[in-house]
TIPADO-661035 format. One record per atom (N, C-alpha, C, O): chain; atom name; x, y, z. Coordinates in nm, 4 decimals. Example, Ala and Ser with C-alpha at 12.3 -4.5 7.8 and 13.67 -1.06 7.14 Angstrom:
// TIPADO-661035
[atom "A"; "N"; [1.3190; -0.5690; 0.7800]]
[atom "A"; "CA"; [1.2300; -0.4500; 0.7800]]
[atom "A"; "C"; [1.3200; -0.3300; 0.7800]]
[atom "A"; "O"; [1.4236; -0.3319; 0.8465]]
[atom "A"; "N"; [1.2850; -0.2250; 0.7080]]
[atom "A"; "CA"; [1.3670; -0.1060; 0.7140]]
[atom "A"; "C"; [1.2900; 0.0030; 0.7870]]
[atom "A"; "O"; [1.3409; 0.1138; 0.8039]]
//
This chain:
// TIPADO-661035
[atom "A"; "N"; [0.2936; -2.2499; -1.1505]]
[atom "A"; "CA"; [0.1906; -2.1964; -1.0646]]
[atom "A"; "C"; [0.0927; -2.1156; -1.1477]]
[atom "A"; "O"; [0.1173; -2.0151; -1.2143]]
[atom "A"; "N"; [-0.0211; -2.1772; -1.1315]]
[atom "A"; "CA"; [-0.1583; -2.0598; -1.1632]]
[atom "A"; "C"; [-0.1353; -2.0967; -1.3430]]
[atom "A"; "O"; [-0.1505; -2.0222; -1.4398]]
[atom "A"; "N"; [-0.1061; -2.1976; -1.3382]]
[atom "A"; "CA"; [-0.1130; -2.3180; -1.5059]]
[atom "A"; "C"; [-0.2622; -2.3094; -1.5392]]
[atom "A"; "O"; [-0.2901; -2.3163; -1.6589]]
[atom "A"; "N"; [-0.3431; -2.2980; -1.4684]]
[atom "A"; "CA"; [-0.4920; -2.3266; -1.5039]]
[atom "A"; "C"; [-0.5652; -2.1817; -1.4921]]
[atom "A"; "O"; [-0.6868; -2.1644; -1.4849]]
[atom "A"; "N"; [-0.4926; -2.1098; -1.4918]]
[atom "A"; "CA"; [-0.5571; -1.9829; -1.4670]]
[atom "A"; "C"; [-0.5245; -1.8943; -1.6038]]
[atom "A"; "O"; [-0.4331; -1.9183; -1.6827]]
[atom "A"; "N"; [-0.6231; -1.7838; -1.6130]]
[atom "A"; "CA"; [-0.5426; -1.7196; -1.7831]]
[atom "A"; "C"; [-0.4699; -1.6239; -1.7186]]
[atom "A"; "O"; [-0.4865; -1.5578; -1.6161]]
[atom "A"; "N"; [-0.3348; -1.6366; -1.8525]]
[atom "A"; "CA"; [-0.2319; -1.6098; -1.8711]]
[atom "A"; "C"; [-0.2403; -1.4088; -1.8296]]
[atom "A"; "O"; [-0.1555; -1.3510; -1.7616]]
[atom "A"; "N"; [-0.3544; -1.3466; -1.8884]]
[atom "A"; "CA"; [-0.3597; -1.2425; -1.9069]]
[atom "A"; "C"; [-0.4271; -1.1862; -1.7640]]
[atom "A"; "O"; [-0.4108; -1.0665; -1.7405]]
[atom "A"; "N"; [-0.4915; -1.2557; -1.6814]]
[atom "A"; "CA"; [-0.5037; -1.2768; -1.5338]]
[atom "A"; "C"; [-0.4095; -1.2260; -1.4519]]
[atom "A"; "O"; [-0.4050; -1.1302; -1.3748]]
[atom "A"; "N"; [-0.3265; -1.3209; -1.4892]]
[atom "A"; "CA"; [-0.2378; -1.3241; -1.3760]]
[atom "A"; "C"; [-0.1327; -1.2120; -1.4295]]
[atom "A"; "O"; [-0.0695; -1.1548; -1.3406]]
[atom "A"; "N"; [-0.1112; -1.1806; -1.5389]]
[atom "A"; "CA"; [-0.0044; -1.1013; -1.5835]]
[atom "A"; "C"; [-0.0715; -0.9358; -1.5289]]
[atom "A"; "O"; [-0.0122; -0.8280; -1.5228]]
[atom "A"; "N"; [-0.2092; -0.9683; -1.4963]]
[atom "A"; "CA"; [-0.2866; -0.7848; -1.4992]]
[atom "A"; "C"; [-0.2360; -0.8195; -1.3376]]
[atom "A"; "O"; [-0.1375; -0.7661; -1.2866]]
[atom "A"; "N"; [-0.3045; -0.8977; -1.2835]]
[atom "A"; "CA"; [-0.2200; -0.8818; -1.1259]]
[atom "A"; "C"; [-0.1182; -0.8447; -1.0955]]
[atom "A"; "O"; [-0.0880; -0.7573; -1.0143]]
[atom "A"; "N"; [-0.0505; -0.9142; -1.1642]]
[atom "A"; "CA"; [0.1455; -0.8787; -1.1674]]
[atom "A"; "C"; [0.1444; -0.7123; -1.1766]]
[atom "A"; "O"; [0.2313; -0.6527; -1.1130]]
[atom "A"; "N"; [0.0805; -0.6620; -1.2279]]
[atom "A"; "CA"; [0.0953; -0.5407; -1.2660]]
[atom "A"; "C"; [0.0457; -0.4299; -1.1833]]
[atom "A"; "O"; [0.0959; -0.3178; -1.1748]]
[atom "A"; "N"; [-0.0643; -0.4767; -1.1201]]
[atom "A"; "CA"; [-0.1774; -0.3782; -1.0250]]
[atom "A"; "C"; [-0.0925; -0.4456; -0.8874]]
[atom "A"; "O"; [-0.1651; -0.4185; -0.7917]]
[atom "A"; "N"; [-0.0281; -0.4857; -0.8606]]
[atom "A"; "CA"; [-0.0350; -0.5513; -0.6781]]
[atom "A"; "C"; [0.1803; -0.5701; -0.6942]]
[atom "A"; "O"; [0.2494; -0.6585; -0.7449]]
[atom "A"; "N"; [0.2075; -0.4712; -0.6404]]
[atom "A"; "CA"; [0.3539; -0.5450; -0.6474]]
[atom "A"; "C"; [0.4080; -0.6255; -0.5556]]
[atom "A"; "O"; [0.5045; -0.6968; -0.5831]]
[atom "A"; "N"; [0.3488; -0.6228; -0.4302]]
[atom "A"; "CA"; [0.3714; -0.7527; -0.3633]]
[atom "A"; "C"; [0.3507; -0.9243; -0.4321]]
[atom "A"; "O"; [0.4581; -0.9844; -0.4287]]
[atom "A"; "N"; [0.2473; -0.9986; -0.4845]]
[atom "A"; "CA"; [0.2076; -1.0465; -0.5835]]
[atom "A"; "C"; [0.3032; -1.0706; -0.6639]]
[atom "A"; "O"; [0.3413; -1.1876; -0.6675]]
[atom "A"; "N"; [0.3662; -0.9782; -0.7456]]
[atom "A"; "CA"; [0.4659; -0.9734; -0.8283]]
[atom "A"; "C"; [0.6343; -0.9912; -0.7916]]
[atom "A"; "O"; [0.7379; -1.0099; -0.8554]]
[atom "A"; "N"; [0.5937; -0.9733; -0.6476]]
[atom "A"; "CA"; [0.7315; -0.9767; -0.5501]]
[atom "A"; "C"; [0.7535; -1.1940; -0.5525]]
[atom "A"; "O"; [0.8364; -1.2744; -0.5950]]
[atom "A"; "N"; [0.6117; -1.1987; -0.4734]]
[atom "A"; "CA"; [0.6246; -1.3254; -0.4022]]
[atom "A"; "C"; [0.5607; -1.4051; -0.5614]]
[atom "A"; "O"; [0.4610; -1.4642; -0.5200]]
[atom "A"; "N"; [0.5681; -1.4277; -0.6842]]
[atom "A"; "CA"; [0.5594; -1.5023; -0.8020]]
[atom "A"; "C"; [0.7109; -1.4810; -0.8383]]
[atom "A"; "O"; [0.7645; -1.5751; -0.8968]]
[atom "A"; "N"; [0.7712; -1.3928; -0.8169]]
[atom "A"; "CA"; [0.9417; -1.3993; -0.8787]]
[atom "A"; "C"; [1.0109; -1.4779; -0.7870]]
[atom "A"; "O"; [1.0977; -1.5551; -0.8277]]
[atom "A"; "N"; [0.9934; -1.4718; -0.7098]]
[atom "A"; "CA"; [1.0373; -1.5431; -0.5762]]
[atom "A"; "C"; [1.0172; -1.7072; -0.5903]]
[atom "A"; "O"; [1.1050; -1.7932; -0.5831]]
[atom "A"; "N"; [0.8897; -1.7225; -0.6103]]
[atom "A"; "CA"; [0.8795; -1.8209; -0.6055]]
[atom "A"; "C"; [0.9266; -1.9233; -0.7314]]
[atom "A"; "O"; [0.9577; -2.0371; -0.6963]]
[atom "A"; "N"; [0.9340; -1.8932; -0.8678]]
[atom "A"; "CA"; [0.9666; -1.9011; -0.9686]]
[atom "A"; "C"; [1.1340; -1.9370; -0.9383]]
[atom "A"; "O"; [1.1981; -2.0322; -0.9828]]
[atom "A"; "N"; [1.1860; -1.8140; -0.8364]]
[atom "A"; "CA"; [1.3477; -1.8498; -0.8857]]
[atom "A"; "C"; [1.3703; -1.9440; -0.8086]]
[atom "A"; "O"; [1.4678; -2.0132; -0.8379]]
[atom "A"; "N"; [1.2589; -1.9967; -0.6339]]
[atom "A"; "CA"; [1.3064; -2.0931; -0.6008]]
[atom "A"; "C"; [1.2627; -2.2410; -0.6394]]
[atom "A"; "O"; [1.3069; -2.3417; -0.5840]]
[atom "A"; "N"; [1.1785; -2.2396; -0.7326]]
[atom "A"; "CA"; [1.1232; -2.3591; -0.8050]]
[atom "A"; "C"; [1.2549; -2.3620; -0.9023]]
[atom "A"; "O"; [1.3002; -2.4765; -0.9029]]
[atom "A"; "N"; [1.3163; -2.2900; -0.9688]]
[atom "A"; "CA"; [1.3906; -2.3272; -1.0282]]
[atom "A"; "C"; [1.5279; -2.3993; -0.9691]]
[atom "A"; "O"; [1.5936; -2.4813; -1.0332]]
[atom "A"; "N"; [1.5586; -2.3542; -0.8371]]
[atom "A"; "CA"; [1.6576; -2.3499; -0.7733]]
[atom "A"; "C"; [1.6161; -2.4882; -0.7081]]
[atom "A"; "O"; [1.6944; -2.5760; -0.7444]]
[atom "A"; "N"; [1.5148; -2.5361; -0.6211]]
[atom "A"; "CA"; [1.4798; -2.6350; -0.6230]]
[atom "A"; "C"; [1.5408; -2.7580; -0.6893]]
[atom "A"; "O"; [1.6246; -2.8309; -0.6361]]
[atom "A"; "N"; [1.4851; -2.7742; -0.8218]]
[atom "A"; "CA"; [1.4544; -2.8233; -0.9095]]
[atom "A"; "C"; [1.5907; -2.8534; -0.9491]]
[atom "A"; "O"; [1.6143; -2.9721; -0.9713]]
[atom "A"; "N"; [1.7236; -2.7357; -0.9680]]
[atom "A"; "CA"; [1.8530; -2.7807; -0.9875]]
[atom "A"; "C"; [1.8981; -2.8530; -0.9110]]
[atom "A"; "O"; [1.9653; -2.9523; -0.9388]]
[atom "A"; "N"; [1.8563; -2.7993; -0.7581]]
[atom "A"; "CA"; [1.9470; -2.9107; -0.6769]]
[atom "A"; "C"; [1.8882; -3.0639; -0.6476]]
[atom "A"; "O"; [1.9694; -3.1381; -0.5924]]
[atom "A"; "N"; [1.7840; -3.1091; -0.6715]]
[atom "A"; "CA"; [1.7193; -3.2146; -0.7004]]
[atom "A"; "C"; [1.7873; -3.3157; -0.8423]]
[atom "A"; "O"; [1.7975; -3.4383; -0.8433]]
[atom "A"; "N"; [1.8127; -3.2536; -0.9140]]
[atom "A"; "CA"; [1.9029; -3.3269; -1.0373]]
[atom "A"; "C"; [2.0511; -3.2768; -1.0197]]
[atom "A"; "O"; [2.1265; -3.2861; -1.1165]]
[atom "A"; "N"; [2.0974; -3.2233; -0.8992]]
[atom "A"; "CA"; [2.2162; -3.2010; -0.8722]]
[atom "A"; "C"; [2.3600; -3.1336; -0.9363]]
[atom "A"; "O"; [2.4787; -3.1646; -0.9266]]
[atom "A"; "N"; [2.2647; -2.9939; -1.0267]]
[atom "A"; "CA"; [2.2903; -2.9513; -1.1011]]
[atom "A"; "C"; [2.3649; -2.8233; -0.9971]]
[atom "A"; "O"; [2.4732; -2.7721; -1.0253]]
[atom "A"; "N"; [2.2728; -2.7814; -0.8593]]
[atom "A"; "CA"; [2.2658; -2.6991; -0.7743]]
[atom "A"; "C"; [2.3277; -2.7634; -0.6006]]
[atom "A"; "O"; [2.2589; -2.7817; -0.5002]]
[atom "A"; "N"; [2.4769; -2.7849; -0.6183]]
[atom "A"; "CA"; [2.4987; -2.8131; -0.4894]]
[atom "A"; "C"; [2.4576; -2.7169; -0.3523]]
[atom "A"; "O"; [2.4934; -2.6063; -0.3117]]
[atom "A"; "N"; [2.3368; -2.8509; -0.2918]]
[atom "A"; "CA"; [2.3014; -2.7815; -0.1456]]
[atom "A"; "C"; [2.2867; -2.9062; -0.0857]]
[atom "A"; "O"; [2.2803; -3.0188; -0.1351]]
[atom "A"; "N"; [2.2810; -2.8545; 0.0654]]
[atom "A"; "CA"; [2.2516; -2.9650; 0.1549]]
[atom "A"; "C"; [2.1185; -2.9556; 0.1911]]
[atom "A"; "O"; [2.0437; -2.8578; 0.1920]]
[atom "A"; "N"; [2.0953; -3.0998; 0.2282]]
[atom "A"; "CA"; [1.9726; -3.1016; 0.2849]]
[atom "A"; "C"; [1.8758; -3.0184; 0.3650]]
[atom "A"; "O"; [1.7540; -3.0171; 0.3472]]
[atom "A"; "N"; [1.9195; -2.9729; 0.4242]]
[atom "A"; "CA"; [1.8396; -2.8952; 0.5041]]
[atom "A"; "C"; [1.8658; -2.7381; 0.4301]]
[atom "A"; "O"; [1.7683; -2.6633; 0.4372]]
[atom "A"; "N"; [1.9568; -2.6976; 0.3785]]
[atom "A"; "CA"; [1.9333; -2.5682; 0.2764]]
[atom "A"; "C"; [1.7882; -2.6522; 0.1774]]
[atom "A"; "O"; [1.6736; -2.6076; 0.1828]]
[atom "A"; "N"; [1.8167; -2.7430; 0.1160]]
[atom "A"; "CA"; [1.6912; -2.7611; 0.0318]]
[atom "A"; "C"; [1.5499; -2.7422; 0.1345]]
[atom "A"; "O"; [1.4661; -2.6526; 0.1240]]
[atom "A"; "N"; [1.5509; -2.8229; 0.2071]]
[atom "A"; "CA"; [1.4321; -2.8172; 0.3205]]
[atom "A"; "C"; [1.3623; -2.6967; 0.2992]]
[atom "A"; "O"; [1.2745; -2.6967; 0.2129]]
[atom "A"; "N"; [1.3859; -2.5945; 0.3626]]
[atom "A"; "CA"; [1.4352; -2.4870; 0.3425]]
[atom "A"; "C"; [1.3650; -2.4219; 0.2491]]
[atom "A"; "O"; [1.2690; -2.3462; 0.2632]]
[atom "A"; "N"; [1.4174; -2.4554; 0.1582]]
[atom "A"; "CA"; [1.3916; -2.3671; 0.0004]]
[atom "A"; "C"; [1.2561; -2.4110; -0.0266]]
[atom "A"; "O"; [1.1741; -2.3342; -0.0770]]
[atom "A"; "N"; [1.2219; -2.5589; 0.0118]]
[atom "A"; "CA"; [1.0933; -2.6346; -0.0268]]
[atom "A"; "C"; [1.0059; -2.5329; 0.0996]]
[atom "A"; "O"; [0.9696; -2.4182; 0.0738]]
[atom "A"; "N"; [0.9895; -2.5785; 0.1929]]
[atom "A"; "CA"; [0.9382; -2.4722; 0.2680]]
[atom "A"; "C"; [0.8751; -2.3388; 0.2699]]
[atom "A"; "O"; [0.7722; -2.3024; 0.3268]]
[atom "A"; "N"; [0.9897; -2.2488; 0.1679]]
[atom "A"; "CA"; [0.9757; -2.1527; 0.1364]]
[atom "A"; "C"; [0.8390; -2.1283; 0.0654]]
[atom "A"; "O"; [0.7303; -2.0772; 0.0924]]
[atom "A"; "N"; [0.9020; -2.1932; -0.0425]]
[atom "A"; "CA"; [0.8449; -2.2501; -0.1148]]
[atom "A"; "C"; [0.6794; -2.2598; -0.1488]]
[atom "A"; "O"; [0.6054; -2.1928; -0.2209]]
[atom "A"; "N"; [0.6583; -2.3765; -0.0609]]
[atom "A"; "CA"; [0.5413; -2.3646; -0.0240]]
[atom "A"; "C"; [0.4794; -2.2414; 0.0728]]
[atom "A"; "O"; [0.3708; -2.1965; 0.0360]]
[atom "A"; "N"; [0.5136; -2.2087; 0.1409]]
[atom "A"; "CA"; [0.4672; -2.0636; 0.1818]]
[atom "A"; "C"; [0.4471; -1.9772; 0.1047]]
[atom "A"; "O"; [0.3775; -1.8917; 0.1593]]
[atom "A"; "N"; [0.4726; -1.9500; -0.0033]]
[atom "A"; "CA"; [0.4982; -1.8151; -0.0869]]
[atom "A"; "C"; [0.3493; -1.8797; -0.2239]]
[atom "A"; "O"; [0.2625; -1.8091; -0.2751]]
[atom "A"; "N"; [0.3663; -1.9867; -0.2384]]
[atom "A"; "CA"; [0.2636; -2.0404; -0.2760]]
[atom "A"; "C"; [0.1226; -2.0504; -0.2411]]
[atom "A"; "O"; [0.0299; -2.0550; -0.3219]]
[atom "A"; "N"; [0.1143; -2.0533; -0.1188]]
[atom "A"; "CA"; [-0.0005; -2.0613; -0.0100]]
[atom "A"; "C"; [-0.0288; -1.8953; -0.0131]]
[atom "A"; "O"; [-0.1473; -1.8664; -0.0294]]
[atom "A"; "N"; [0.0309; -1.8235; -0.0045]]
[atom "A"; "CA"; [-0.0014; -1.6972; -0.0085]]
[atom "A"; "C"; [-0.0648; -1.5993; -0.1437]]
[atom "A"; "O"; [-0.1579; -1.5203; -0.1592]]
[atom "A"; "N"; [0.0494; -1.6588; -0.2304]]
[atom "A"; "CA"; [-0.0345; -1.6090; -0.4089]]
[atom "A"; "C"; [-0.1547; -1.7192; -0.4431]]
[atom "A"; "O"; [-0.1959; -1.7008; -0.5576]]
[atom "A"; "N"; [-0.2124; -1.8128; -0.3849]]
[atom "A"; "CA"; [-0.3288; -1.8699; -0.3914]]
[atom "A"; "C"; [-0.3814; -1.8035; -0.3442]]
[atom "A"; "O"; [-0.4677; -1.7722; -0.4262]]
[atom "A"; "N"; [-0.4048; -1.7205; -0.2139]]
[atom "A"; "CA"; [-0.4724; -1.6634; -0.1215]]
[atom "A"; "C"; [-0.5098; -1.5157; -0.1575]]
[atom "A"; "O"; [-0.6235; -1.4764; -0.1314]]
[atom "A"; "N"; [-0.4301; -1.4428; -0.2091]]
[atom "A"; "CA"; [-0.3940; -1.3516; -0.3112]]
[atom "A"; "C"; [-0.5079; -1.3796; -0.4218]]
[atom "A"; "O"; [-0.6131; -1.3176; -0.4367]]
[atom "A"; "N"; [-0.4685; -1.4683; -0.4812]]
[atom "A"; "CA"; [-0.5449; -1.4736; -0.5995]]
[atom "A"; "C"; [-0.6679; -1.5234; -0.5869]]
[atom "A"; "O"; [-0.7386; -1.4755; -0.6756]]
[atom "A"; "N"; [-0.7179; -1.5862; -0.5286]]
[atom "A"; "CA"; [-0.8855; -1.6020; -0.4593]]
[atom "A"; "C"; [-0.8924; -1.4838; -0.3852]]
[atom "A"; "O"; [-0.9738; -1.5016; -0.4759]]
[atom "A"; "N"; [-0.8937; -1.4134; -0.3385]]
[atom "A"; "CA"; [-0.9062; -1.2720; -0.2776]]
[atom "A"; "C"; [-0.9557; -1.1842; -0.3895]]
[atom "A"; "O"; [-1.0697; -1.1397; -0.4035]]
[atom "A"; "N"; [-0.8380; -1.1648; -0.4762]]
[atom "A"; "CA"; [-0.9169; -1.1036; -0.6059]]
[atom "A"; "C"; [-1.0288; -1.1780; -0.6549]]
[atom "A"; "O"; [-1.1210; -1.1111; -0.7015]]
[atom "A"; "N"; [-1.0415; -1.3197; -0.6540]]
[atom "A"; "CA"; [-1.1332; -1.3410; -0.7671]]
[atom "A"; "C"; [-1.2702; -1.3172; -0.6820]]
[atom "A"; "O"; [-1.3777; -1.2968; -0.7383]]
[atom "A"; "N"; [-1.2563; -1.3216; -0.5523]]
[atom "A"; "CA"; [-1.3978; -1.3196; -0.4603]]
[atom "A"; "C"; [-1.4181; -1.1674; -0.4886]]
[atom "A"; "O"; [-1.5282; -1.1378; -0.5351]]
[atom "A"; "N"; [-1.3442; -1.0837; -0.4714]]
[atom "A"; "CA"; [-1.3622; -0.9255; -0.5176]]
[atom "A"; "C"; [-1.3952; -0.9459; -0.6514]]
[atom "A"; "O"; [-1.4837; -0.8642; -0.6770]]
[atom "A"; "N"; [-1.3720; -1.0070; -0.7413]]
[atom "A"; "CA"; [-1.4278; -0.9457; -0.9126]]
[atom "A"; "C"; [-1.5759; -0.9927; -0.9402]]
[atom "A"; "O"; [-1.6485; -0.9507; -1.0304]]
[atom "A"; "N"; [-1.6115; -1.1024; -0.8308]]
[atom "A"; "CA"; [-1.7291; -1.1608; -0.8085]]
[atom "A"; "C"; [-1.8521; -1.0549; -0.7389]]
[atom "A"; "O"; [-1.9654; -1.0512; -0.7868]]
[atom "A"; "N"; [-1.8098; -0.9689; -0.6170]]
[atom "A"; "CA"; [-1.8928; -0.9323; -0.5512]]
[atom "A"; "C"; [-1.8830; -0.7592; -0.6277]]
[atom "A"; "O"; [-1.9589; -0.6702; -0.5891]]
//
């Protein structure tokens, strides 16, 4: 997440906003968690994955929203 964005960006956010910093750890451990149980490294059931994907995307949708928020503020 936020691959196309600079590194030093997103790390000053992390730092000024701890919510932000809440919902990027979050999302990180469930991309990882994801990602195990998809190569079945991470026994879950289906609908626990559901779930996690879900999450997932919510928490995503929000640090986009987050982060265009700031950038419309560094603009104006």
């Amino acid at each position: 997440m936020f691959e196309d964005q600079q590194r030093d960006a997103v790390e000053a956010l992390m730092k000024a906003d701890a919510e932000f910093r809440r919902l990027y750890q979050r999302h990180k451990e469930l991309n990882s968690k994801v990602d195990n149980a998809e190569i079945g490294v991470l026994p879950v059931d289906d609908m626990t994955l559901t779930s996690m994907k879900k999450e997932k995307l919510h928490i995503k949708e929000r640090l986009q929203n987050m982060w265009d928020h700031r950038q419309d503020q560094a603009i104006h």
